[in-house]
Structures are given as C-alpha cells and as structure tokens.
MIZA-415271 format. One record per residue: residue in three letters; x, z, y of N, C-alpha, C in turn. Coordinates in steps of 0.001 Angstrom, whole numbers, padded with zeros to 6 digits, always signed. Atoms other than C-alpha are relative to their C-alpha. Example, Ala and Ser with C-alpha at 12.3 -4.5 7.8 and 13.67 -1.06 7.14 Angstrom:
<nodes>
Ala+000890+000000-001190+012300+007800-004500+000900+000000+001200;Ser-000820-000060-001190+013670+007140-001060-000770+000730+001090;
</nodes>
This chain:
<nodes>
Unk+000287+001331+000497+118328+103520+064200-001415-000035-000580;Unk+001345+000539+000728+115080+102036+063191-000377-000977-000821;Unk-000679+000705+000904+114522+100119+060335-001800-001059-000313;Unk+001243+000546+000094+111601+097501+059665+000009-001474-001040;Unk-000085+000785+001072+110445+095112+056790+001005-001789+001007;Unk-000459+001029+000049+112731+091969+057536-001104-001554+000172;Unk+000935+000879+000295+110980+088644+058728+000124-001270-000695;Unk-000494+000731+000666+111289+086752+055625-001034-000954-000066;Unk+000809+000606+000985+109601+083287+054707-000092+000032-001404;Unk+000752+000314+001164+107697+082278+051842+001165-000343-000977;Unk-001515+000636+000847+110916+080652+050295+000773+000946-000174;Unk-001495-001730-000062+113327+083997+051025-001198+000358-000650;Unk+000816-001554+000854+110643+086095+049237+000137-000461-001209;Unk-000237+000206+001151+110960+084092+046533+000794+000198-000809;Unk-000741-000187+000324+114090+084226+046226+000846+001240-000458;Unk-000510-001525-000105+114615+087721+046809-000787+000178-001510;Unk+000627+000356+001119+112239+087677+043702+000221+000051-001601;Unk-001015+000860+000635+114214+085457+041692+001145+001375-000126;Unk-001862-000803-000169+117739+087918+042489-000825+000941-001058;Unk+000208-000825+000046+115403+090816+041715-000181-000042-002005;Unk+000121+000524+001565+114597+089450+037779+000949-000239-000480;Unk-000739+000319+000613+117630+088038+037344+001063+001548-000078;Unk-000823-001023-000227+119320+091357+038316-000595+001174-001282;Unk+000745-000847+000998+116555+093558+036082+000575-000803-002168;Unk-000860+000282+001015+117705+091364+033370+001350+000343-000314;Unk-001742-000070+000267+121276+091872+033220+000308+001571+000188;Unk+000055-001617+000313+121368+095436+033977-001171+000532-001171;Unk-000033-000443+001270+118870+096133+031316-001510+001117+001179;Unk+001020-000842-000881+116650+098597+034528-000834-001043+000689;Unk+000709+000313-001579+114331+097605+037301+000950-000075+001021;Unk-000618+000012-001147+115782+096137+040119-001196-000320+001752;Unk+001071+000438-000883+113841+096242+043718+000922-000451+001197;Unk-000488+000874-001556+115529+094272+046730-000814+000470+000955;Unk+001026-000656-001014+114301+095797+049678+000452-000969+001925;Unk-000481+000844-001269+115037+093287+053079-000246+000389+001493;Unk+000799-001611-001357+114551+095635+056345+001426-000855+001433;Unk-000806+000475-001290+115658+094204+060116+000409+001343+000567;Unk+000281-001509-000703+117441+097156+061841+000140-000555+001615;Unk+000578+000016-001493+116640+097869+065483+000981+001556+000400;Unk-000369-001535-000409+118334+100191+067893-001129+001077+000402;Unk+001146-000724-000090+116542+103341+068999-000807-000328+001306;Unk+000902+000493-000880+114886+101341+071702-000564-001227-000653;Unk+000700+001038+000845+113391+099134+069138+000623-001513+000233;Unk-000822+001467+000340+115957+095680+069752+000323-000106-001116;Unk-000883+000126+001465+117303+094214+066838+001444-000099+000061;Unk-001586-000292+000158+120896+094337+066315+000334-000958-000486;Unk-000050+001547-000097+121757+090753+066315+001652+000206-000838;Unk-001079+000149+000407+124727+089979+064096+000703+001335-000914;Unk-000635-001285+000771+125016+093623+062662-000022+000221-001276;Unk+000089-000031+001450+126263+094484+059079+000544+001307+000031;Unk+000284-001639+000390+125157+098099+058026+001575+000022-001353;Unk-001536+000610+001293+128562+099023+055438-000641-000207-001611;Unk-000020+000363+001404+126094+098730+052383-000658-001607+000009;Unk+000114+001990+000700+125744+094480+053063+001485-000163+000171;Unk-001263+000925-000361+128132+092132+052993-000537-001204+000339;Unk+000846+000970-000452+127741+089010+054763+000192-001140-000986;Unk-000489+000582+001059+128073+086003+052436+000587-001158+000705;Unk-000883+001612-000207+130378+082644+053040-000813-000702+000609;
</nodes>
C-alpha cells in the first residue's frame, strides 16, 4: 500500500484544524490529524476503502 497527503480543500483543512484544537483542548496534549489518500501498490486509489483505524461517519 501507498499512502499520500489526501486532496483536501481550503474548507476541510480548516476543519481538520478546528477537530485538531478542539481535540488538544480536551485531552489536555497536542493533537495532529494527519488526512493521507491510500493507493494500491500500482499507485490507484482505493475508492470506497476504510483502513480498520477510520470509521466512516453517518
């Protein structure tokens, strides 16, 4: 597997951002959100795939 920064807009970065503060707050540490597209080992992306540490949301 190959793993590559995620192509987020301007708005998702923010947000990711946002999670990342509100998360450093409440735990009390640093939190870093890291957003990465994976690809098989012929460099496609893996359309619809959830690695077991996401979950997809509602």
């Amino acid at each position: 597997m190959q793993y590559e920064p995620a192509p987020l807009r301007e708005g998702q970065i923010s947000k990711l951002r946002e999670y990342e503060q509100q998360l450093s707050q409440l735990t009390g540490s640093p939190v870093i959100l890291i957003a990465y597209s994976e690809k098989d080992d012929n460099g496609n992306p893996l359309e619809g795939h959830v690695s077991p540490t996401e979950k997809k949301r509602p």
